[in-house]
C-alpha positions in Angstrom: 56.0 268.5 288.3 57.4 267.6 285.1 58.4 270.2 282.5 56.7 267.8 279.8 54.0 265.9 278.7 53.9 262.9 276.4 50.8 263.2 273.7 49.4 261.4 271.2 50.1 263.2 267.4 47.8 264.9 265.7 47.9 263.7 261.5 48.5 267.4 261.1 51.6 267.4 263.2 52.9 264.3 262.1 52.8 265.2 258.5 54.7 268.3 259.8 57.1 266.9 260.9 57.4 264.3 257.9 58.1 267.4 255.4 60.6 269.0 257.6 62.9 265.7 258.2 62.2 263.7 255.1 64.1 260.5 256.6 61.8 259.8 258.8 60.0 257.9 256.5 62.9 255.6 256.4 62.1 254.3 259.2 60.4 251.2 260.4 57.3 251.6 261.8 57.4 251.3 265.3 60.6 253.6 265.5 59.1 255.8 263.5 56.2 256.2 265.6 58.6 256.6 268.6 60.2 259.5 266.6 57.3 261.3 265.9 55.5 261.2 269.2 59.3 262.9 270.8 58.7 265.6 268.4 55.0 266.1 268.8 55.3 266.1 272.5 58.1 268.4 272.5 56.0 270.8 270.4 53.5 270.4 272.6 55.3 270.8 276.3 57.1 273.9 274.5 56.2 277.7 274.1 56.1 277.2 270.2 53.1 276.9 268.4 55.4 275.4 265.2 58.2 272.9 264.2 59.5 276.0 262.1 59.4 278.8 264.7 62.6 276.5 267.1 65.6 277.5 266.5 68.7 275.9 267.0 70.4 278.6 269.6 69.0 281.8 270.7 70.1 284.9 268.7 71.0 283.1 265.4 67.4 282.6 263.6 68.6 279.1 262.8 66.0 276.6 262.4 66.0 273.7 264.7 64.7 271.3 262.4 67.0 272.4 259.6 70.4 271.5 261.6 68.3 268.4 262.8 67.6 267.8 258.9 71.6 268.5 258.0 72.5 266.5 261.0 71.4 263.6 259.9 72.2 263.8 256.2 75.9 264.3 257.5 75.9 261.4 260.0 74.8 259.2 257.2 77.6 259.9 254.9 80.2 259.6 258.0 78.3 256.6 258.5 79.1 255.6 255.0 82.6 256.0 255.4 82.7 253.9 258.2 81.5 251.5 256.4 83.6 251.7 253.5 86.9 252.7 255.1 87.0 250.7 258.5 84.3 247.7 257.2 82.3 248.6 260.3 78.9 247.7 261.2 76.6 250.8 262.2 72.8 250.1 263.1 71.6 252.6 260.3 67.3 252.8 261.9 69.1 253.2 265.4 71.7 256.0 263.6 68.7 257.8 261.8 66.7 257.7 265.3 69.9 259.2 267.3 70.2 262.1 264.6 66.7 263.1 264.6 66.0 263.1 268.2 69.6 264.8 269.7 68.3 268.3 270.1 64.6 267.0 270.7 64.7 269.2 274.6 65.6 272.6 272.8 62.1 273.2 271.9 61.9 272.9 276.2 65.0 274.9 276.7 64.0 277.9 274.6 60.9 280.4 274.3 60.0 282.7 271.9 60.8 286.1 274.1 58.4 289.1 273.5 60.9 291.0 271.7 61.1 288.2 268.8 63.9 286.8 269.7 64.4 283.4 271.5 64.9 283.2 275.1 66.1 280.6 277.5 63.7 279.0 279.7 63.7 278.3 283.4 64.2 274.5 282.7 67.3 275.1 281.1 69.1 276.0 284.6 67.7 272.7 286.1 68.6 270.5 283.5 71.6 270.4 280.6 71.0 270.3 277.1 70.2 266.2 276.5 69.0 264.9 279.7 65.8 266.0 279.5 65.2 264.5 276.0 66.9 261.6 277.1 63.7 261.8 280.2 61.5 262.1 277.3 62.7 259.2 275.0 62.7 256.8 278.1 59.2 256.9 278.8 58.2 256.8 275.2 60.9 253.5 274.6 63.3 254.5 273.0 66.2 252.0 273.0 68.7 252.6 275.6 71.9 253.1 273.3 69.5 255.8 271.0 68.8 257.4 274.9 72.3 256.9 276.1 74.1 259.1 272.9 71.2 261.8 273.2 72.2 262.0 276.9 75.4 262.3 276.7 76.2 264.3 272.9 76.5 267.9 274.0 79.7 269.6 274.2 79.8 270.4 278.2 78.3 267.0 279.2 79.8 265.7 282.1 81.1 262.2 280.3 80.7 260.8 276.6 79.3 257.3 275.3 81.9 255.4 273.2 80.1 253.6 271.0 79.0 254.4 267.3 76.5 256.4 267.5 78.0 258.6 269.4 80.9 258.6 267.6 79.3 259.8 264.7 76.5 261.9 266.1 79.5 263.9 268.2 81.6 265.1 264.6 78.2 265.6 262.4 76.7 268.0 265.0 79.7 269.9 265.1 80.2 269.9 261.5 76.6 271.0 260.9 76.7 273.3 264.2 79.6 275.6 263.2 78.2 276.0 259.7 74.7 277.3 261.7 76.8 279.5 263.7 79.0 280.5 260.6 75.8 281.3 258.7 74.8 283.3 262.2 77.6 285.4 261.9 78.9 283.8 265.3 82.4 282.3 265.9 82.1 278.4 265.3 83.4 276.1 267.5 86.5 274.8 265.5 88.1 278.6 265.8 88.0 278.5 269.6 91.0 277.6 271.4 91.0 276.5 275.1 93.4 277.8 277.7 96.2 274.8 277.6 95.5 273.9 274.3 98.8 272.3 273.1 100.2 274.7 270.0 99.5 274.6 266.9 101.0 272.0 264.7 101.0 269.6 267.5 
């Protein structure tokens, strides 16, 4: 049985979702429709009853849709510099798409707890963070490259894409993650150091 459904978007929930990632309406219109049913029928397959009650981890009160919304303003100015310093050619509907949609399964993996805080969910041992979005955005049509850089973007996935999108989409999650955690009062990814980490200054 699968942990989702796909569902046709309410106005209400599309204009929702409008205000809280305002580049959406960038988009063409099929794409955009693409978008918006994700995020609808991720809202409606999770435990929230609102865009603004998902948070981006458990424990830090985070909104999703806020580091989804700084996300993507940040991998449009790396974007830009792409551009500017390196003359290279980045798909910018196909960018916007990726940024919006790469945490689209953590309104699946998480629950709001009875405590108020956020809990995992029992689909988050079955699956990692990505590949079930990347389930999701295949049978609504996504584009394969947009599926293949949500797949593979998190930080313990197994392999990474190498083309642009997930290029950028890798550094402006980070960048936008640690300043969540920072903001959490957690310790952000760029202060951790891995055993066999070469020294500093290397």
């Amino acid at each position: 049985m699968k942990s989702y459904r796909i569902v046709e978007v309410a106005p209400e929930t599309e204009a929702a979702l409008a205000a809280a990632l305002p580049r959406l309406s960038e988009l063409p219109r099929p794409l955009r429709a693409q978008v918006v049913k994700a995020w609808g029928s991720a809202l409606a397959s999770s435990d929230f009853t609102r865009f603004e009650d998902m948070v981006f981890a458990p424990s830090t009160g985070y909104g999703l849709l806020r580091h989804t919304r700084e996300v993507c303003e940040t991998g449009l100015a790396l974007r830009a510099s792409a551009e500017a310093l390196w003359l290279a050619q980045i798909d910018r509907d196909a960018l916007i798409a990726t940024l919006l949609l790469h945490d689209l399964d953590k309104a699946l993996l998480y629950r709001p707890g009875p405590d108020g805080n956020v809990d995992a969910t029992i689909v988050s041992q079955r699956l990692p963070h990505g590949v079930l979005a990347s389930l999701m955005l295949a049978e609504i049509g996504l584009d394969e490259a947009i599926i293949a850089a949500v797949a593979t973007h998190a930080v313990d996935a197994p392999f990474r894409g190498q083309g642009p999108l997930e290029h950028i989409l890798h550094y402006a999650d980070m960048f936008c993650a640690d300043q969540a955690l920072v903001l959490s009062g957690k310790m952000p990814f760029f202060t951790k150091r891995a055993p066999g980490d070469l020294p500093a200054g290397t």
